[in-house]
DOZAVEX-45406 format. One record per residue (C-alpha): x negated, y, z. Coordinates in steps of 0.5 Angstrom, whole numbers, padded with zeros to 4 digits, always signed. Last residue first. Layout:
XYZ;...
END
This chain:
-0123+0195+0012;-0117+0200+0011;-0120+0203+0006;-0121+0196+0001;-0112+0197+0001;-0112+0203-0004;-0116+0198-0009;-0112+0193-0008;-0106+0198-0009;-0109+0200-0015;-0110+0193-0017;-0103+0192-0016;-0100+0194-0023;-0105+0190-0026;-0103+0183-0023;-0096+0185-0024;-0097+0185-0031;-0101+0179-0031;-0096+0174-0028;-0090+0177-0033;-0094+0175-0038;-0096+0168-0037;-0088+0167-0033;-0087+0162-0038;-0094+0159-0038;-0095+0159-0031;-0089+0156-0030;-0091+0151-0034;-0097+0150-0030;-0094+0150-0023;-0099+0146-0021;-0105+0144-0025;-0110+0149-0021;-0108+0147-0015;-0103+0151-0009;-0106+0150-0004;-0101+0148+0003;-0101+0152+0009;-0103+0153+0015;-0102+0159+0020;-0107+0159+0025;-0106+0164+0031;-0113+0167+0035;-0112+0170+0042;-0116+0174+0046;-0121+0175+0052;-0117+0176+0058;-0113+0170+0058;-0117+0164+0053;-0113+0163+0047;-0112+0159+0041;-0106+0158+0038;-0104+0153+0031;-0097+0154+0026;-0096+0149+0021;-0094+0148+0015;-0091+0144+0009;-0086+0151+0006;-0081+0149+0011;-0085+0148+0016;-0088+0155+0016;-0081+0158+0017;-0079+0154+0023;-0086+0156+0026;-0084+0164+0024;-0077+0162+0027;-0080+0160+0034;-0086+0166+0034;-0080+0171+0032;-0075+0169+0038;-0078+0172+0044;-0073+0178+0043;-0079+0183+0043;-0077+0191+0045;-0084+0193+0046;-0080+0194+0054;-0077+0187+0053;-0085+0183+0052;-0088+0187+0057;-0082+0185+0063;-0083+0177+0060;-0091+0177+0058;-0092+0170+0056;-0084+0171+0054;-0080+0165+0052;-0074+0166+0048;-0074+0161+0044;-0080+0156+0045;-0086+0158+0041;-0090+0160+0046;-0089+0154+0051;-0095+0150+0049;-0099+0156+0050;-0096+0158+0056;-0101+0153+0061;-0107+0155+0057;-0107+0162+0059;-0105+0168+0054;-0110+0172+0051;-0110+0180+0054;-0112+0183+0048;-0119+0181+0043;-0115+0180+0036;-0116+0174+0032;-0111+0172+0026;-0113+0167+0021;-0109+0165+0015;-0111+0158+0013;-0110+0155+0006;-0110+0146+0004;-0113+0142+0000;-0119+0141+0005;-0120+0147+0008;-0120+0154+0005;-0119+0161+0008;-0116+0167+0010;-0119+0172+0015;-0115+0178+0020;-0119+0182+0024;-0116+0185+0030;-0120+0189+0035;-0118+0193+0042;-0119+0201+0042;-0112+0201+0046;-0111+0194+0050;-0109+0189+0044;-0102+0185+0047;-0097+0189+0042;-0102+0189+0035;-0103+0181+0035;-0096+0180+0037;-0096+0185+0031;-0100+0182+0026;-0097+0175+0028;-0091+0178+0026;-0093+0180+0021;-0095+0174+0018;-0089+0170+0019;-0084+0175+0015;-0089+0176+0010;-0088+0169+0009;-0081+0169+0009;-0082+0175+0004;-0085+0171-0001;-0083+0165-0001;-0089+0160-0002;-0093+0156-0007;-0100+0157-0005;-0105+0161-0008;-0113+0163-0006;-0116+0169-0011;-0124+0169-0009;-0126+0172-0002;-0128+0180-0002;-0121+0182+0001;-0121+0176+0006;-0126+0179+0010;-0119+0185+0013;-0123+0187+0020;-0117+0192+0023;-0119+0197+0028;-0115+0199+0035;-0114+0207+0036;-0108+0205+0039;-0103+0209+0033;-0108+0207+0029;-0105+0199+0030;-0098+0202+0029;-0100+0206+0023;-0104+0200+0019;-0099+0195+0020;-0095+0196+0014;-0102+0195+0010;-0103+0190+0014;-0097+0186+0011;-0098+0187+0004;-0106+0186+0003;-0104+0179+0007;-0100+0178+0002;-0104+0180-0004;-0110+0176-0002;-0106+0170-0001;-0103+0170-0008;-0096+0167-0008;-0094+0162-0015;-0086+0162-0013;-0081+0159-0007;-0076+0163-0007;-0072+0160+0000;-0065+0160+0002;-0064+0158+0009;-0059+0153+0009;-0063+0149+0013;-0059+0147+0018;-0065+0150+0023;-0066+0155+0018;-0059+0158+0017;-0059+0157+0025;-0066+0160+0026;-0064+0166+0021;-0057+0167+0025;-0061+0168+0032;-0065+0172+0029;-0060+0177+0026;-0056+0177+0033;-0062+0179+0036;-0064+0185+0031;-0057+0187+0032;-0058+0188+0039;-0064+0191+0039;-0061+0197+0035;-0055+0197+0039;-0061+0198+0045;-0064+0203+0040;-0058+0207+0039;-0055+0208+0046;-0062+0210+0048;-0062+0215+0042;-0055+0217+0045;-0057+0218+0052;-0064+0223+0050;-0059+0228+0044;-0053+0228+0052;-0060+0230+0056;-0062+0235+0049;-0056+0238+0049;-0055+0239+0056;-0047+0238+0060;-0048+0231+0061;-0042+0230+0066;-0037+0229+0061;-0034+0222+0063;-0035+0220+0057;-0042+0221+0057;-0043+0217+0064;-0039+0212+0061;-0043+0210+0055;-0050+0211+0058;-0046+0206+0064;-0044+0201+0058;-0050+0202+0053;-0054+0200+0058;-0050+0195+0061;-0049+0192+0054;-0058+0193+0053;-0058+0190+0059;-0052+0183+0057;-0054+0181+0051;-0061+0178+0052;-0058+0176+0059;-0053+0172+0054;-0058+0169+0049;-0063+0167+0055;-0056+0163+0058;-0055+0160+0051;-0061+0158+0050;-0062+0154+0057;-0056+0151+0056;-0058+0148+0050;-0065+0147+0052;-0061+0143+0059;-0058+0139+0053;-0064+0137+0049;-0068+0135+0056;-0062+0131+0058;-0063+0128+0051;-0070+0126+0053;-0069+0123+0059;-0063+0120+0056;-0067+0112+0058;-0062+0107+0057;-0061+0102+0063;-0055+0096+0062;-0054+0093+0068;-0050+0086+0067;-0046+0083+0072;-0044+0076+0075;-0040+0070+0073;-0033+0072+0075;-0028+0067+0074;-0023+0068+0067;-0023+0060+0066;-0029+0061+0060;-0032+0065+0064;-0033+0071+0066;-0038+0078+0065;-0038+0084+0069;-0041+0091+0067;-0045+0095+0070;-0047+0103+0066;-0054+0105+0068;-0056+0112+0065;-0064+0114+0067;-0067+0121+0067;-0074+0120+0068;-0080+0123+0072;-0078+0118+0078;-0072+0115+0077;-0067+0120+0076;-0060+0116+0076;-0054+0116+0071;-0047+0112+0073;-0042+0108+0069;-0038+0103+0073;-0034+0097+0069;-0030+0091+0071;-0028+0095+0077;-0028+0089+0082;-0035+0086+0079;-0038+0092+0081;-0037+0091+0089;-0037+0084+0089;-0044+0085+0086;-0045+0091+0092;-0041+0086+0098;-0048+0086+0102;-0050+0094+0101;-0057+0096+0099;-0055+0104+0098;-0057+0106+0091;-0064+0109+0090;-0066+0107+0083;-0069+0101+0086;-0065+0099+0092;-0060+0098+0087;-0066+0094+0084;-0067+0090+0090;-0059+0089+0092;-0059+0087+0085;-0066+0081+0088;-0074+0081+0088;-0078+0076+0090;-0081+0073+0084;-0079+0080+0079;-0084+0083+0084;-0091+0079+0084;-0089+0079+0076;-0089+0086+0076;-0084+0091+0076;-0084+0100+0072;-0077+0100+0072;-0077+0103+0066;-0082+0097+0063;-0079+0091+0066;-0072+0094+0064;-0075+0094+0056;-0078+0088+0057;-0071+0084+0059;-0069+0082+0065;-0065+0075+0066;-0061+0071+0072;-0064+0076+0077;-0061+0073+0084;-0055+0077+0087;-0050+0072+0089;-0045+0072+0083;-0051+0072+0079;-0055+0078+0076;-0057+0080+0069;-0061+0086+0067;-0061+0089+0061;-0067+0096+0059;-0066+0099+0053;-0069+0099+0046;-0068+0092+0045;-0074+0087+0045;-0073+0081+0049;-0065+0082+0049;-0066+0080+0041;-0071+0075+0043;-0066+0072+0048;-0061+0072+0044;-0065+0068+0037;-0067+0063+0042;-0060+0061+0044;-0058+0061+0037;-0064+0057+0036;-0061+0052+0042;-0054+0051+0040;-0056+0050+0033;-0061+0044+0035;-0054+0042+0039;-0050+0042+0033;-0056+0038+0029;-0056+0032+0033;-0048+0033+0033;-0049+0033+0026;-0053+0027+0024;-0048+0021+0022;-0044+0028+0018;-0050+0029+0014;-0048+0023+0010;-0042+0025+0008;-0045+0031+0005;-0050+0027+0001;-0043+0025-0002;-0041+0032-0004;-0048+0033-0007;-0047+0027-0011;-0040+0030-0014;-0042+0037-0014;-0048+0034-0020;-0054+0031-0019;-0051+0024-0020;-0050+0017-0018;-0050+0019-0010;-0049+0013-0005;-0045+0014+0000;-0047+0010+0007;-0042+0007+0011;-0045+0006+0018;-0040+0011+0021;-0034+0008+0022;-0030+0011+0027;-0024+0012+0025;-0026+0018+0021;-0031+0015+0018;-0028+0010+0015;-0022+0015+0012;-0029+0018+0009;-0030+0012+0005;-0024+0011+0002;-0024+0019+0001;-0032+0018-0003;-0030+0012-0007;-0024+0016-0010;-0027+0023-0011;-0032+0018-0015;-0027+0016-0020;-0023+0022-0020;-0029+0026-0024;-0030+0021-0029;-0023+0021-0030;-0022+0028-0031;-0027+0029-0036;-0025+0023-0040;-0018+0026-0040;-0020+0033-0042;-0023+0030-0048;-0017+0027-0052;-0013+0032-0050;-0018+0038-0052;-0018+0035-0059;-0011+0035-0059;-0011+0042-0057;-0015+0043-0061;-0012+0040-0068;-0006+0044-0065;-0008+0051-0064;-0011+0050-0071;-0006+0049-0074;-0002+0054-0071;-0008+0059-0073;-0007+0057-0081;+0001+0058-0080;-0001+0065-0076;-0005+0067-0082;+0000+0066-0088;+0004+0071-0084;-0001+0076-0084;-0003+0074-0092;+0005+0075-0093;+0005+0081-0089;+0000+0085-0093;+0002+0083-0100;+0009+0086-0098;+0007+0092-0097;+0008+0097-0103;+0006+0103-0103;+0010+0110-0104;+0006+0116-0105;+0008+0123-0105;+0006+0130-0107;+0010+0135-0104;+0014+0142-0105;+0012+0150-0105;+0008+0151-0100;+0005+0158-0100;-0001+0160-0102;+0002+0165-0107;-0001+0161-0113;+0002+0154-0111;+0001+0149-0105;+0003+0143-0105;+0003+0139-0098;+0001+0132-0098;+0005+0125-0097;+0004+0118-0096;+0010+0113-0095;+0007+0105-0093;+0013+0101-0096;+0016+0094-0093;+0021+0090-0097;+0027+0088-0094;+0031+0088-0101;+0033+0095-0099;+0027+0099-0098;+0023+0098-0091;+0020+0104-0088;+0012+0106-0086;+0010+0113-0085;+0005+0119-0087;+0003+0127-0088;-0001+0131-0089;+0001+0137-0086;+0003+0144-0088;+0011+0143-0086;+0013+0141-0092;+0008+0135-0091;+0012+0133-0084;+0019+0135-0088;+0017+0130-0094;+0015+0125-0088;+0020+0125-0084;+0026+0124-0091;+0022+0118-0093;+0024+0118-0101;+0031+0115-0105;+0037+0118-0100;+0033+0124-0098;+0029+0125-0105;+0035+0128-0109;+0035+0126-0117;+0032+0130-0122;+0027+0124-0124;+0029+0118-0120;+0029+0113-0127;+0023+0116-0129;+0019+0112-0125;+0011+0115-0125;+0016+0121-0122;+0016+0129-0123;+0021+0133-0120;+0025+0130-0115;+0029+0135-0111;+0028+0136-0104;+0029+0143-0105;+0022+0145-0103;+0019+0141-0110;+0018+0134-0110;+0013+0130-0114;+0012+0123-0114;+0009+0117-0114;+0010+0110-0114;+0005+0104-0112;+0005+0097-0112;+0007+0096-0119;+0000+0099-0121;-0001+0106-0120;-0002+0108-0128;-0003+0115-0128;-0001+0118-0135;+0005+0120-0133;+0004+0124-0127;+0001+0128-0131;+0006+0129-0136;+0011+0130-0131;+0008+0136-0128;+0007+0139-0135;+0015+0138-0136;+0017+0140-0130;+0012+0146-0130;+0019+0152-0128;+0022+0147-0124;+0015+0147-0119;+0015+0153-0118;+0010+0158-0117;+0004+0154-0121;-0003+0156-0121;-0004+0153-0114;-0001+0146-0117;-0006+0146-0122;-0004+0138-0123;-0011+0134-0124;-0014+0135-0117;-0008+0134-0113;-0008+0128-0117;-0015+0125-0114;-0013+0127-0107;-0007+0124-0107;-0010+0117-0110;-0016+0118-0103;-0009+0119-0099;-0006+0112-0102;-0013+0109-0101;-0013+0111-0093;-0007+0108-0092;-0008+0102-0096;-0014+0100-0092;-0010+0102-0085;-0005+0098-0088;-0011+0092-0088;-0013+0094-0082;-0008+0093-0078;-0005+0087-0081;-0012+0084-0080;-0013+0087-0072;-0005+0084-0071;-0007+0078-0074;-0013+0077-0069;-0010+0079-0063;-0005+0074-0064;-0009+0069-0066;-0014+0070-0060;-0008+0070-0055;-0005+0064-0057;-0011+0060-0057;-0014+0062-0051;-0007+0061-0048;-0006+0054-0051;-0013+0052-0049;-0012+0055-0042;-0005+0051-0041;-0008+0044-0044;-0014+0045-0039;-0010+0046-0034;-0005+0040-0036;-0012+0035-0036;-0014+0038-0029;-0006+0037-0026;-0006+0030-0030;-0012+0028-0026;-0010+0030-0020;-0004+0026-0021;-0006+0021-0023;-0012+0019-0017;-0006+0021-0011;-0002+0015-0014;-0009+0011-0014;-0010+0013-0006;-0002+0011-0005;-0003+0005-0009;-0010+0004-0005;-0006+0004+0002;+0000+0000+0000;
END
């Protein structure tokens, strides 16, 4: 009973194979034949369409229609032509004036008679209307016909009737018809063939599909000493070597179990932060490296220590209920400070199968540098708001003393109002600056970068300095200016925006009479720009900290001069953009010297725009040697 269940299943997967075989013939064919036949009907109307308008061409060559002004009038002359055309019996033409009156026709019998009964009415009015024109239509006695028509112009330009070709279809259908019978015949020999083919393919698939199910039914029942043995290297032999894995699986199931617990230790071994898991009783079931490391624990330790240990650690009270405590409230979430880091422990409880408590797992992450992030922003906004707050309380009680009318002297009231300006001045200045280092910290700052001679940049800038450093009776050394031409590839006034505030940082912290002397050079492949000056230097405690925002080296000197402690942090932003960077040296009382470097441009680089801008480049070089010239009296 069993086999003939087990042959009856056989047949019919065989007969369901050997009708989806049939089925995809049969569409195969079907659609091939379709689209085949439709492509050849169309090309072959498409071939009498294109022939019927060449013909119209031609006999709109031969009948001197722009002479004519009605077509009446040259019947005769019309009829004549048309005559001698000899279109074959496929084709009629036929001349027909703006009346929809046939003037001309190579059938005689249809002359003077009216074109809407006898000719394709949409097709006169398209033509009439300028545009050639075509359509296909059935004649009585079923016979298909391509129409085609082009606009007759006459000596006026306008419109005055149409020159029409009818052609005959019929040849068309009966070799589209004549095809379809040859693709029936072939859809039948190959489903035929298909058939015959399909039913040794499927028998030579069933046959081993039914060894292999007897054969597996025994191993379901227990049987597993039956061997398959495979007669092919196709899906059929791998599925048997399949069912002889299967005497093997459990041995490889407990190899799986175990890789996978390698692989989770490996991973709990070497991720960023710290994990620590602890039983119900407080013993240390796991500790990976991270925790290890920011714990700061040795081995001596690990050996001894417990959770209670390890709250104890991070300065949490050893209480005796403390995992029973944590597993309660399924997760805790705390952050600690453990000696000089700031430490985010979360705990979280784990279960068994059966919902029982296992113990607890503390995930330690190290946010000390995102703690330093957040007090920098809480930092700069407090900085941000003092900076607007004295030059507001300024403005405020100036304001108010002058409302109140208790300034009566002109030049007390001219003195309250210059202070007003200059600390909305300061303000604006601020508030300018904190712009730019947003657009440059989102990097939306706009830069123009172009070919920059150094020479000319730093000629630029000490000539803007010049006044202040006289005013101080401080000297400017420029050696640059005896230095071959140096380029970079830079944004000109960001740039100039850089050096000048290093020249007048330079300038502010330089005593009366001091020296400031400022040099390019080339190192590498790269430019640096040099400032030195003899001031007040800054100590080496502050150096690493002058290019945060809003510090000051010299707070109450700084906001005096009417610095914001912004320009040294957006001029390093500003040179970071351009592939730089900023350096400081300084000893206190003796001076300081700032380094900007700066990549240099090579002689092959930017050589197209070189050539392009040749000229332009040229031009500007000869404009600014008289400006050259005037700068070698600064030195």
């Amino acid at each position: 009973m069993w086999k003939k269940t087990m042959h009856s299943v056989t047949n019919s997967i065989k007969w369901r194979i050997l009708a989806i075989f049939i089925i995809i013939v049969f569409i195969a064919m079907t659609v091939s034949g379709v689209f085949v036949t439709n492509k050849l009907e169309s090309y072959e109307i498409d071939s009498i369409r294109t022939k019927c308008f060449s013909t119209l061409d031609i006999v709109m060559l031969s009948i001197p229609f722009d002479s004519y002004t009605s077509l009446q009038e040259n019947q005769k002359t019309i009829q004549a032509i048309v005559n001698e055309w000899q279109t074959g019996t496929d084709y009629e033409l036929y001349v027909v004036d703006a009346n929809f009156r046939i003037i001309a026709a190579n059938n005689t019998s249809v002359v003077g008679h009216s074109a809407i009964n006898t000719l394709n009415e949409s097709v006169i009015i398209s033509a009439l209307e300028g545009e050639d024109a075509d359509g296909q239509d059935t004649l009585p006695g079923s016979i298909p016909v391509l129409n085609a028509a082009k606009p007759v112009t006459g000596s006026d330009g306008s419109t005055i009737g149409v020159l029409y070709l009818s052609a005959n279809l019929s040849s068309v259908y009966d070799t589209t018809n004549e095809s379809k019978v040859i693709f029936l015949q072939a859809m039948f020999i190959a489903l035929l063939i298909t058939a015959i083919l399909s039913f040794f393919i499927t028998s030579s698939i069933t046959a081993p599909i039914n060894d292999l199910t007897e054969k597996a039914e025994k191993m379901a029942f227990g049987d597993f000493s039956q061997e398959i043995k495979g007669k092919s290297n196709d899906e059929i032999g791998r599925l048997a070597d399949m069912f002889n894995i299967l005497r093997r699986e459990l041995d490889y199931n407990i190899n799986e179990i175990s890789n996978e617990k390698s692989k989770l230790e490996t991973i709990l071994k070497y991720m960023a932060d710290g994990l620590i898991a602890a039983g119900v009783s407080g013993e240390i079931i796991h500790i990976n490296e991270a925790a290890r490391t920011l714990l700061d624990l040795s081995d001596e330790e690990l050996e001894t220590l417990d959770f209670s240990g390890i709250l104890r650690r991070l300065g949490k009270k050893d209480i005796a209920d403390g995992i029973r405590h944590i597993t309660s409230s399924e997760t805790m979430n705390e952050v600690v400070s453990y000696h000089s880091l700031i430490l985010s422990v979360r705990y979280a409880r784990f279960m068994a199968e059966d919902e029982n408590d296992i113990g607890v797992i503390m995930l330690i992450q190290d946010i000390t540098e995102r703690q330093k992030l957040e007090k920098m922003q809480t930092d700069f906004v407090a900085n941000v708001s003092h900076e607007l707050r004295t030059p507001l309380t300024t403005i405020r009680s100036y304001t108010e003393t002058l409302l109140d009318g208790g300034v009566e002297d002109e030049e007390t009231r001219k003195n309250f109002l210059t202070v007003i300006d200059d600390e909305t001045e300061r303000m604006t200045r601020l508030v300018k600056e904190l712009l730019q280092l947003s657009r440059l910290d989102n990097e939306t700052e706009k830069m123009n970068m172009k070919e920059t001679e150094v020479g000319e940049l730093l000629n630029d800038c000490v000539r803007k300095v010049l006044l202040t450093a006289e005013g101080k009776h401080q000297s400017v050394e420029c050696p640059f200016r005896r230095q071959r031409p140096l380029y970079i590839l830079a944004d000109r006034d960001k740039m100039q925006q850089v050096i000048l505030n290093i020249l007048t940082n330079a300038i502010k912290y330089t005593q009366d009479g001091g020296r400031i002397r400022i040099d390019s050079f080339i190192r590498g492949d790269t430019v640096n720009i040099s400032v030195a000056d003899n001031g007040i230097g800054i100590s080496e405690s502050e150096i690493s900290r002058i290019f945060e925002r809003f510090y000051r080296v010299d707070k109450a000197r700084s906001r005096s001069m009417g610095g914001t402690g912004l320009g040294l942090s957006i001029a390093r932003q500003i040179a970071e953009v351009h592939n730089g960077k900023i350096s400081v040296r300084s000893t206190e009382g003796e001076g300081t010297t700032m380094t900007v470097t700066l990549p240099l441009l090579q002689d092959g680089d930017c050589q197209n725009d070189r050539d392009t801008d040749a000229e332009e480049i040229s031009s500007g070089r000869e404009n600014r040697a008289d400006e050259r010239q005037e700068g070698q009296n600064l030195e």
